[in-house]
N, C-alpha and C positions, 0 to 999 in steps of 0.2 A: 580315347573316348570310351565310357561306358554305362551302358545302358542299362537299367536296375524295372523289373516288371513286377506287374500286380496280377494276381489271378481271384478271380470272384471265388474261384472253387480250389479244392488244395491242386497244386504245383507238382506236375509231374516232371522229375528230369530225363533231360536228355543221353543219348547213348554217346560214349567217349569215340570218334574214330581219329584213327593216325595221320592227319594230313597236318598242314602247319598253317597258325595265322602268326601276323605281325601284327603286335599293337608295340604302344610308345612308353617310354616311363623317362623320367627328369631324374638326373644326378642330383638335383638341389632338389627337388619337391618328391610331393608323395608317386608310392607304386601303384600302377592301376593293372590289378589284378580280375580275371574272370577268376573265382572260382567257384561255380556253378551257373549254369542256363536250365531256362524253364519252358515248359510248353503248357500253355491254359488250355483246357478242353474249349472253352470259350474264345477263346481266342488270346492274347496276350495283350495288356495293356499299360501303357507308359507311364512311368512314374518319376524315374529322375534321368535327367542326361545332364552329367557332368564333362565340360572341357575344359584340358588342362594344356597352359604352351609355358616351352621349358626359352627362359634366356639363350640356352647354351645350345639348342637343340636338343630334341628325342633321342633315344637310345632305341635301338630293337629289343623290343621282346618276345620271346617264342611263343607259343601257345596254342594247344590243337585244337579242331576245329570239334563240335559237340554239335551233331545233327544226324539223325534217324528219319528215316518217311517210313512208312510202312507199302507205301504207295510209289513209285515213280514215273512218272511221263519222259523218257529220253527223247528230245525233240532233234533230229539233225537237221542240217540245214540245204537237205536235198529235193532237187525240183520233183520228185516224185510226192511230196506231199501235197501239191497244187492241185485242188480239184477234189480232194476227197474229201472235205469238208468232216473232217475228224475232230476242230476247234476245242470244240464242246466236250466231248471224252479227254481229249488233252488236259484241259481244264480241272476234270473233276478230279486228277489225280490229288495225290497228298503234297508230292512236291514235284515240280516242273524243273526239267534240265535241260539247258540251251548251251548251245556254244558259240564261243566270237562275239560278234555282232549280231547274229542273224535276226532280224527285226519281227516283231510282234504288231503294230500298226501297219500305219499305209495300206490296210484292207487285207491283210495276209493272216489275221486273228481266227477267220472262219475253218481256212482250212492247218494252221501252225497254233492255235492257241492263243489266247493274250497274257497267262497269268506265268511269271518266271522266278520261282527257287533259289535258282542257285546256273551261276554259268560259269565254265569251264572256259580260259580265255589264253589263246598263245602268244607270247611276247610280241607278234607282230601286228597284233591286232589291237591292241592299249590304245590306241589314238582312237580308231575308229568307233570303240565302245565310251570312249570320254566324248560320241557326238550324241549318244540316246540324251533323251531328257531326261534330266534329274530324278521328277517324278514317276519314274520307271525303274531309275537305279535304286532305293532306298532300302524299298523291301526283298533287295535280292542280295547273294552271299557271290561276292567272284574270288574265285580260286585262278589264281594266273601261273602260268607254267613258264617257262623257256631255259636257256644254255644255263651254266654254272656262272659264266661269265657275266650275262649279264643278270644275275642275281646276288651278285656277292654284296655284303654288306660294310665294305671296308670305304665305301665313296664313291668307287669305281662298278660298281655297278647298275647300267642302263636304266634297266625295267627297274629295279630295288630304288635305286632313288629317285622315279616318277611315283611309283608306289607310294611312297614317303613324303613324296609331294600334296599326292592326291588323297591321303588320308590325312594330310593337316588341312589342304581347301574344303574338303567333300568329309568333314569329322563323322560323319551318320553313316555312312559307308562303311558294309562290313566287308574288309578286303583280306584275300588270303594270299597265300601263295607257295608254293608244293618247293622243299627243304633239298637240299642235293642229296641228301641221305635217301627220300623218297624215290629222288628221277631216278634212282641207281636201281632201288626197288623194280621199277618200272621196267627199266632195263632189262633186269634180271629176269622179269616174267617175261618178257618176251621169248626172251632167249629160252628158255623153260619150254615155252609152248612151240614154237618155231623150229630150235635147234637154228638159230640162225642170231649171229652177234651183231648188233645194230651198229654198233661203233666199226667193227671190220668190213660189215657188209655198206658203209659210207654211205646211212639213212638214219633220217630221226622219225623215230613215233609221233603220230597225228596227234592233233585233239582229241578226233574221235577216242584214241585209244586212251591217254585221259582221263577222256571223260567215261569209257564206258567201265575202267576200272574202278574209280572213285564213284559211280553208282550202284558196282557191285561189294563196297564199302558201307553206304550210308543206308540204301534201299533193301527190304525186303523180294519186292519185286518188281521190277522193271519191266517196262512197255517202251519198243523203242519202237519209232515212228519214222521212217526216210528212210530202209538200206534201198540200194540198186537192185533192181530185177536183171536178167542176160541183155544180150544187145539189143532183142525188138524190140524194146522197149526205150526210146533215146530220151535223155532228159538233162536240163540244165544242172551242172554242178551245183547252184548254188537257186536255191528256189527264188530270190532278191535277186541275181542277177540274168533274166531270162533270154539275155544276149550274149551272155559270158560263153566260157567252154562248156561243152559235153561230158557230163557225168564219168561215163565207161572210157570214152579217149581222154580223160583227164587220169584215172584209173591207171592206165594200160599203159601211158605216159610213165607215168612213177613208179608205178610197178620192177618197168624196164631201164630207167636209168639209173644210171651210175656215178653221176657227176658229185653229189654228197649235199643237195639241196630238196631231195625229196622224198617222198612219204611209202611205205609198203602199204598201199590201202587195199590191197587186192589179199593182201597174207593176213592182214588186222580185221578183214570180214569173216576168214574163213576160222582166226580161232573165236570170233565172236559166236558164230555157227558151232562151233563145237562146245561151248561153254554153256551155250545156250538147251543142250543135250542131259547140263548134269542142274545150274544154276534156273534159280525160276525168271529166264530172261524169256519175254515174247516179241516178236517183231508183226507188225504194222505197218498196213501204205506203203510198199507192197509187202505183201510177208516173205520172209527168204528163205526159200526155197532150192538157189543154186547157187554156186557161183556167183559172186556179185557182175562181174564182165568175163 
């Protein structure tokens, strides 16, 4: 699919960053190439959408994602957001960052926002974000992460060929998805900041982590909204689920084990806090101040 826009006013382009999309191209038919995207100071308006289906199937094509905010609302999806009624400032950012699923209706607008950018989404989460409604998905960009595995593009891979599914049902859907070349990136920053090897130490990086590196990619400067305050403060892991687990004992859980199915969020807050010392990153609802648990 590709979308071709009109600007009333001249056409600013967008800023190149390094992450990866999949679009399709036909052995037998024409190449569908982006080469260039536009921002209208007015807003951007639609002029052609072309789809194309190939006999033989799609081929992958590579191609990076082109998106700048000057502005970012990093929204997490922790129950310490409930209550501050921050909606509105969330809103006015330039681009809104969400991850997974975390919902924007069912009355969670006032205090999480309703308007969403771009979402950061982990391989096990793909089903649950095919339950939003359509007309919430269009205007947003997903960026989906997971193993090597289940992203290889040889047939055999999971997530890659739902992906491929879902961009021939869902054509208007701009879908991304982060390259093994990138996860290694990813890796490697950790290890950078940490001194701690993710693959030895039998842990994979969150979303949050992610997502808050691919903000420190596209964004000027970020406003992140959800970290943990210390323990007197107890709050649901998941602001959507306010019967689920405990924020900190969900934390402190992962932090400590060793089994090779969980996340360093307790080590991924604190280079976030340090980054946040040199990058123009601010926190929000609550501001972090310590220690996440």
């Amino acid at each position: 699919v590709l979308s071709l826009w009109s600007c009333p006013s001249v056409p600013v382009p967008l800023v190149l960053s390094p992450l990866v999309l999949s679009l399709w191209s036909c052995p037998s038919g024409p190449l569908l190439l982006v080469l260039s995207l536009w921002s209208c100071p007015s807003g951007p308006v639609p002029l052609v959408l072309s789809l194309w289906s190939c006999p033989s199937g799609p081929l992958p094509l590579v191609l990076p994602l082109k998106m700048h905010c000057r502005s970012c609302a990093l929204v997490t999806s922790s129950g310490h957001l409930m209550g501050g009624g921050r909606g509105e400032e969330i809103d006015r950012a330039e681009c809104v960052i969400r991850m997974n699923d975390a919902p924007t209706a069912l009355g969670y607008g006032r205090d999480v926002g309703r308007r969403t950018s771009l979402r950061v989404i982990a391989h096990s989460s793909m089903q649950r974000v095919l339950n939003i409604t359509f007309s919430s998905l269009q205007d947003t960009v997903f960026i989906f992460w997971g193993p090597s595995s289940y992203m290889r593009r040889d047939g055999k891979g999971l997530v890659y060929n739902n992906l491929r599914l879902m961009n021939q049902v869902l054509p208007k859907l701009k879908v991304y998805m982060i390259s093994r070349q990138k996860m290694l990136q990813f890796d490697e920053l950790f290890k950078k900041e940490t001194g701690k090897d993710r693959r030895i130490s039998n842990s994979w990086l969150s979303t949050g982590w992610f997502t808050m590196t691919i903000a420190m990619e596209l964004c000027d400067r970020i406003n992140v909204y959800g970290m943990p305050q210390p323990p007197s403060s107890p709050s649901p892991y998941h602001y959507y689920e306010p019967l689920g687990p405990e924020e900190c004992a969900m934390y402190i859980s992962h932090e400590r084990d060793r089994s090779g199915s969980h996340h360093r969020f307790i080590t991924e807050k604190r280079v976030f806090t340090s980054w946040a010392r040199t990058f123009n990153i601010h926190f929000y609802q609550p501001p972090l101040t310590a220690d996440p648990c």
